[in-house]
TIRO-2110 file (N, C-alpha, C; in Angstrom, 1 decimal):
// TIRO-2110
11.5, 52.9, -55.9, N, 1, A
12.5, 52.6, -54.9, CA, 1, A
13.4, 51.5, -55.5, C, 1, A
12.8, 50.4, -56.0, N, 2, A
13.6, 49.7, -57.0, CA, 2, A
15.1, 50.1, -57.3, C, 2, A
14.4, 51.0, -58.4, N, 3, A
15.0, 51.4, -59.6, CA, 3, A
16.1, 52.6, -58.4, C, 3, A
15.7, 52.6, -57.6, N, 4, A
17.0, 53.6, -57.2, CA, 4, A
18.1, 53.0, -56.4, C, 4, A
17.7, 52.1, -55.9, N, 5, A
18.6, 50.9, -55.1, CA, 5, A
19.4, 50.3, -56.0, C, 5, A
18.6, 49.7, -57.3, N, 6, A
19.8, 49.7, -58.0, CA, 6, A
20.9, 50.4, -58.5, C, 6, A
20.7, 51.7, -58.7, N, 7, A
21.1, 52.8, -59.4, CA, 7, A
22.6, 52.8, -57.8, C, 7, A
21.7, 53.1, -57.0, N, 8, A
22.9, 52.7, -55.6, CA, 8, A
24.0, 52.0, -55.7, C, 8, A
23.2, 50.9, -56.3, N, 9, A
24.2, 49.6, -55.9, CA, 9, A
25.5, 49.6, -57.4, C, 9, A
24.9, 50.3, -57.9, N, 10, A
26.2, 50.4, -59.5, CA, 10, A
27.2, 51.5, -59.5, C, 10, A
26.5, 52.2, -58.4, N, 11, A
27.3, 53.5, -58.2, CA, 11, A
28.1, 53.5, -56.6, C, 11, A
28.2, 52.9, -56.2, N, 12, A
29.1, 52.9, -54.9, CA, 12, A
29.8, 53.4, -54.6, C, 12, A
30.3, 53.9, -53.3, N, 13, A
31.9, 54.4, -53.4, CA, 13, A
32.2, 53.7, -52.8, C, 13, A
33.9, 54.1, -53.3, N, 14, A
34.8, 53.0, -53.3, CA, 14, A
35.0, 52.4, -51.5, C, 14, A
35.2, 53.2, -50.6, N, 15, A
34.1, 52.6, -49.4, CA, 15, A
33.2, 51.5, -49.5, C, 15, A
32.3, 51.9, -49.9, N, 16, A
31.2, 50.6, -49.6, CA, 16, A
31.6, 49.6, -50.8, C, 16, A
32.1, 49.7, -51.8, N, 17, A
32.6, 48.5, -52.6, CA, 17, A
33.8, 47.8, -52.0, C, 17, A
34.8, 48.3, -50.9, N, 18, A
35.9, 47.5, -50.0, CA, 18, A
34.8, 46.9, -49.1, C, 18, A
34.3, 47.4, -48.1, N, 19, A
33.4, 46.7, -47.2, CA, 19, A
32.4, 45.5, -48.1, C, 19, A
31.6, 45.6, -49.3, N, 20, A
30.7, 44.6, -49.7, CA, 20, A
31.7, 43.5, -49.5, C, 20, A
32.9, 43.8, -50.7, N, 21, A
33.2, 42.8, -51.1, CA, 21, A
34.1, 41.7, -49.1, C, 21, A
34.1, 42.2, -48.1, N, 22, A
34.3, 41.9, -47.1, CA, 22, A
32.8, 41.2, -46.8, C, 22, A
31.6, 41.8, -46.8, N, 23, A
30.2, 41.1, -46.2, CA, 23, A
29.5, 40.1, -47.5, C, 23, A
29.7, 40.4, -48.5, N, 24, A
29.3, 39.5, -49.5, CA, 24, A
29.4, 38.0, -49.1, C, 24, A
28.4, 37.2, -49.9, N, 25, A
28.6, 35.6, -49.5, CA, 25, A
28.8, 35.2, -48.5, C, 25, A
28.4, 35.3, -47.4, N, 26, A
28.6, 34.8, -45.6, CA, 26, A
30.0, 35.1, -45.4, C, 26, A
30.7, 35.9, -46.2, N, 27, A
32.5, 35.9, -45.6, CA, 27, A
32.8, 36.4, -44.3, C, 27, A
31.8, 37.1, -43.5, N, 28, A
32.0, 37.5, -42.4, CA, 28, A
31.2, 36.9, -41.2, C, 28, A
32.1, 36.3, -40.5, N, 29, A
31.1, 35.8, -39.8, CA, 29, A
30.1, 34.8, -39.9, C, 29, A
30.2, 34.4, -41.9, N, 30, A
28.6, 33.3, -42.2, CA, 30, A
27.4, 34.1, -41.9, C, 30, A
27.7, 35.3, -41.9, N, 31, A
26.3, 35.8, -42.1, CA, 31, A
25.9, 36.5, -43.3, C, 31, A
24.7, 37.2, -43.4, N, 32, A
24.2, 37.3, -44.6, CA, 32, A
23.6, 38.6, -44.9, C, 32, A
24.5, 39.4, -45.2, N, 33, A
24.0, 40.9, -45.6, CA, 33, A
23.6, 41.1, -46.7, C, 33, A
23.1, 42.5, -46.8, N, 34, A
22.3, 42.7, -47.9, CA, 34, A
22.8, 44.3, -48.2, C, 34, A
22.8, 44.8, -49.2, N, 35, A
23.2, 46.0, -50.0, CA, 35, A
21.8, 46.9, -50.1, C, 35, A
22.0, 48.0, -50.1, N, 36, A
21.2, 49.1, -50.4, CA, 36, A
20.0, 48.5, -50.5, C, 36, A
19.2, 48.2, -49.0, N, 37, A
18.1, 47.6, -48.8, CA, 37, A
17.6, 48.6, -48.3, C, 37, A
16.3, 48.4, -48.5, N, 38, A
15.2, 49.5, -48.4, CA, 38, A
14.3, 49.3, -46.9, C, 38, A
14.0, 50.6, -46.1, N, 39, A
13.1, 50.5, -45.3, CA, 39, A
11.9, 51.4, -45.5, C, 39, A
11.2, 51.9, -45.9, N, 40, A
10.4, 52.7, -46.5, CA, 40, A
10.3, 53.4, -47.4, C, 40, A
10.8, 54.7, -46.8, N, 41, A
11.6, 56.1, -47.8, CA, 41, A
12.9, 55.9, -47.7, C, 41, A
13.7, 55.0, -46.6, N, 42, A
15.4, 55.3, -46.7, CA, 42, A
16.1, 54.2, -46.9, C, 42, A
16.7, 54.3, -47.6, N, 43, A
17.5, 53.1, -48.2, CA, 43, A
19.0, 53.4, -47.0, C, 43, A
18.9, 51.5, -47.2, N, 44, A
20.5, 52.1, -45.8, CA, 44, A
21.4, 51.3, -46.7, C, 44, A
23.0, 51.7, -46.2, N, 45, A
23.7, 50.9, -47.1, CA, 45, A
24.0, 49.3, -47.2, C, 45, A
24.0, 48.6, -45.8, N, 46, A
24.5, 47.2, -45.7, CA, 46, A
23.1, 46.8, -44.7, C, 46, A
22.7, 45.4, -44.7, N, 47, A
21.3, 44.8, -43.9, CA, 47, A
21.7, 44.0, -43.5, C, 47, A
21.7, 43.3, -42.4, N, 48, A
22.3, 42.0, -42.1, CA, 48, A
20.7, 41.8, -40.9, C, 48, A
19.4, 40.8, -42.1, N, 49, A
18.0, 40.3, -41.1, CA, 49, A
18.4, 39.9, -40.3, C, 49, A
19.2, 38.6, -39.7, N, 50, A
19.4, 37.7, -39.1, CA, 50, A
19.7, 38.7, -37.9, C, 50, A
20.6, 39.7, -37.8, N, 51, A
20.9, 40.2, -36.7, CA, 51, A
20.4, 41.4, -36.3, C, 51, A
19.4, 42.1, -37.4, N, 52, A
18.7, 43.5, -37.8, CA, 52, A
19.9, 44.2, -37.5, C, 52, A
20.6, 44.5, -37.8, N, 53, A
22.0, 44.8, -38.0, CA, 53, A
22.0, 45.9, -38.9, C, 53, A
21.9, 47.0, -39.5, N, 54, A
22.2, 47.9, -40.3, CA, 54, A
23.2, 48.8, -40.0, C, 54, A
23.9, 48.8, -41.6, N, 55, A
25.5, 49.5, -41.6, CA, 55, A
25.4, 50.6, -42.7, C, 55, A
25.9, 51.5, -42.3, N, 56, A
25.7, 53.1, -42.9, CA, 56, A
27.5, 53.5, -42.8, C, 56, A
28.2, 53.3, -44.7, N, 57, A
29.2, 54.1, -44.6, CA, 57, A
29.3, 55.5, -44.9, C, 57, A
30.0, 56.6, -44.3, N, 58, A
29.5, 57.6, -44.6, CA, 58, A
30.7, 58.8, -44.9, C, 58, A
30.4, 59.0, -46.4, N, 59, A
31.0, 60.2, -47.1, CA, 59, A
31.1, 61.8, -46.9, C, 59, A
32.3, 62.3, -47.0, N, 60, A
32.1, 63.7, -46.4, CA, 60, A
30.8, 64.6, -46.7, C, 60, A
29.7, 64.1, -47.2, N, 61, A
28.5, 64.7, -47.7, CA, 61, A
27.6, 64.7, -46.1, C, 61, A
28.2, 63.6, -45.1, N, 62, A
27.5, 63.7, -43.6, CA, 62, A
28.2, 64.5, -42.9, C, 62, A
29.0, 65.4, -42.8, N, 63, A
30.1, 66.4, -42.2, CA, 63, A
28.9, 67.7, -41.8, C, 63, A
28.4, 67.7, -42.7, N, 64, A
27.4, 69.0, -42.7, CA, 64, A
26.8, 69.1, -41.9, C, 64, A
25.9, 70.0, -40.7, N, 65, A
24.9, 70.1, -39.8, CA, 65, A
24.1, 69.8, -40.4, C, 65, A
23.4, 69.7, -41.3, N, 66, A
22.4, 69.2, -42.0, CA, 66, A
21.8, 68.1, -42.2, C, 66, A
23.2, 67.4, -42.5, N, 67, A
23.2, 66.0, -42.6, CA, 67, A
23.4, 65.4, -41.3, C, 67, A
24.1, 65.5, -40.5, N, 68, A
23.9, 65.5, -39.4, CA, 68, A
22.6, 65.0, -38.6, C, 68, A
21.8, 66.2, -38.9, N, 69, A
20.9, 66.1, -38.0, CA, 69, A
19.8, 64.6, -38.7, C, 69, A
19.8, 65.0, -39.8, N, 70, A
19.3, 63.9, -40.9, CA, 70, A
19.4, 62.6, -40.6, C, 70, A
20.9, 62.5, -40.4, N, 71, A
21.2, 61.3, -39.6, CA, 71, A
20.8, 60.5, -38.9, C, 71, A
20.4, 61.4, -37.8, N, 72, A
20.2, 61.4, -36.3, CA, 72, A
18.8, 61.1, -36.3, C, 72, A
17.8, 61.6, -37.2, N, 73, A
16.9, 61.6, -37.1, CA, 73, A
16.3, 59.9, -38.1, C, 73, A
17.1, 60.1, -38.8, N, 74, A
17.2, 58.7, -39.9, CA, 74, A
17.1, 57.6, -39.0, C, 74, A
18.1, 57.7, -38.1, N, 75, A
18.8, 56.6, -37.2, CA, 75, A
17.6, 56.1, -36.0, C, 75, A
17.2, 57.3, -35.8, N, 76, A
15.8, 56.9, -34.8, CA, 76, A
14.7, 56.3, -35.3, C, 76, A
14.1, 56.6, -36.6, N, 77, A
13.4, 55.9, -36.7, CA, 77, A
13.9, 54.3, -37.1, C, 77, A
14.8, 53.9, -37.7, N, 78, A
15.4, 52.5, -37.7, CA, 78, A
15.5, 51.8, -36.6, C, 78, A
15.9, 52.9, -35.3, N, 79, A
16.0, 51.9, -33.9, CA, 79, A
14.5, 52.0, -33.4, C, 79, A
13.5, 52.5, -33.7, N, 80, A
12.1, 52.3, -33.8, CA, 80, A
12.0, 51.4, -34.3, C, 80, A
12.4, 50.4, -34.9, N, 81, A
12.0, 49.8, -35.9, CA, 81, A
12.6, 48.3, -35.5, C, 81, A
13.4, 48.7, -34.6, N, 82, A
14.3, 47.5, -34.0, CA, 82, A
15.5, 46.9, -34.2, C, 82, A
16.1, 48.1, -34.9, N, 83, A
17.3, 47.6, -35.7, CA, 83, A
18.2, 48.4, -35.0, C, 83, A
19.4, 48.1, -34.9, N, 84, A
21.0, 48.4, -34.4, CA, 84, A
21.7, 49.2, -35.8, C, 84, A
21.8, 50.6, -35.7, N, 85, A
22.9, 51.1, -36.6, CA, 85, A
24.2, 51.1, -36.2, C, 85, A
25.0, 50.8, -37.2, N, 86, A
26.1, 51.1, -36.7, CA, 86, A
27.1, 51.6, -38.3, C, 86, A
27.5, 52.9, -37.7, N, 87, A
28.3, 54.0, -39.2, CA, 87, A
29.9, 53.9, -39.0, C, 87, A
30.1, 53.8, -39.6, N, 88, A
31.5, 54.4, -40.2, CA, 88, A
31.7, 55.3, -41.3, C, 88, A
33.1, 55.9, -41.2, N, 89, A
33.4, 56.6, -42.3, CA, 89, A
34.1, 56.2, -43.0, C, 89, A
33.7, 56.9, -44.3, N, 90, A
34.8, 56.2, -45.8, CA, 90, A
36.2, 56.0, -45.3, C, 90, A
36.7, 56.8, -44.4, N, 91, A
38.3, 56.7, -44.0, CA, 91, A
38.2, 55.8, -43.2, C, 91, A
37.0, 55.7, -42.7, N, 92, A
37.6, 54.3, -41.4, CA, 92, A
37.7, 52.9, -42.4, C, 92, A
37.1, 53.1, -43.0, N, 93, A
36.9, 51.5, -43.9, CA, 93, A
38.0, 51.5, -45.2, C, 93, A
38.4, 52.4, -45.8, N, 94, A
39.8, 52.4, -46.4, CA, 94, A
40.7, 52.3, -45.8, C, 94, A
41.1, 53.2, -44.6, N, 95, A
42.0, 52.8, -43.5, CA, 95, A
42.4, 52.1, -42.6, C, 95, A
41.1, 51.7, -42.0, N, 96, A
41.4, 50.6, -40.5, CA, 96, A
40.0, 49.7, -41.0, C, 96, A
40.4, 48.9, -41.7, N, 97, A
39.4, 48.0, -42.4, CA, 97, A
39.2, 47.3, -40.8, C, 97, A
40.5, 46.1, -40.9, N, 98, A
40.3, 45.5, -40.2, CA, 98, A
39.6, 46.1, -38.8, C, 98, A
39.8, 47.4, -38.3, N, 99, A
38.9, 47.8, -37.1, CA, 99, A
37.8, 47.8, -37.3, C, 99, A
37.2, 48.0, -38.5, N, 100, A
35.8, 48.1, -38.6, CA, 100, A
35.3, 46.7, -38.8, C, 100, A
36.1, 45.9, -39.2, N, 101, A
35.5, 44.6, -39.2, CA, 101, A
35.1, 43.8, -38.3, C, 101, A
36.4, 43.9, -36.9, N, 102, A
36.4, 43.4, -35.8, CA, 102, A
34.9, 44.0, -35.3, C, 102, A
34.4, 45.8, -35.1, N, 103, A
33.5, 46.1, -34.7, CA, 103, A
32.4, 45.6, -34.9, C, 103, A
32.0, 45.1, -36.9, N, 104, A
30.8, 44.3, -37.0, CA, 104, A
30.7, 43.4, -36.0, C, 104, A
32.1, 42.3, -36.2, N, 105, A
31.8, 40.7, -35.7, CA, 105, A
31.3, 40.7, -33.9, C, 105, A
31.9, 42.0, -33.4, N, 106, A
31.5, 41.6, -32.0, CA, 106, A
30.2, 42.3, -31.9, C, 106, A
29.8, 42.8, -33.0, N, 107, A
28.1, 43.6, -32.7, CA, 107, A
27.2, 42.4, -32.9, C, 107, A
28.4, 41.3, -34.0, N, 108, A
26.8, 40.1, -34.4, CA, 108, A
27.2, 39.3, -33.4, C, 108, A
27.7, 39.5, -32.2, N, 109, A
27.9, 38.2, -30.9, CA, 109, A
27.1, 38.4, -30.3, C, 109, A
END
């Protein structure tokens, strides 16, 4: 699992490399996220402990019914788990950065 999080974290898309470099170093809010952090079998893309806060950006590879449901089913067990998802799409965070930013900050209030 390691070795695949890493492999994650060098391969990014360009999505999630605009959003890090926005959560990196407490720039948001002073809080403290975490990259392609692992919860058992599923690695999620962004972790913020302090608030159990997990952020999933998502590439037209989730458009599919498949993935979809994957999703859906991913997502449940996380909020089992006690954590808050919250997704975007590569276009929303290329495009309306700032909306998606405002969304974090008022999910960590």
């Amino acid at each position: 699992m390691k070795e695949l999080r890493r492999e994650l974290r060098q391969s990014q898309t360009k999505a999630e490399d605009v959003l890090w470099d926005e959560l990196r170093g407490r720039r948001l809010a002073n809080v403290k996220f975490r990259r392609q952090h692992s919860f058992g079998h599923f690695i999620v893309d962004f972790y913020c402990f302090e608030h159990k806060l997990v952020i999933e950006v998502d590439g037209s590879v989730h458009n599919t019914s498949e993935a979809q449901i994957s999703d859906v089913e991913r997502e449940a067990v996380l909020c089992d788990l006690g954590l808050t998802v919250m997704r975007f799409t590569n276009n929303d965070v290329l495009n309306k950065l700032d909306n998606v930013l405002q969304k974090i900050r008022e999910n960590l209030q």
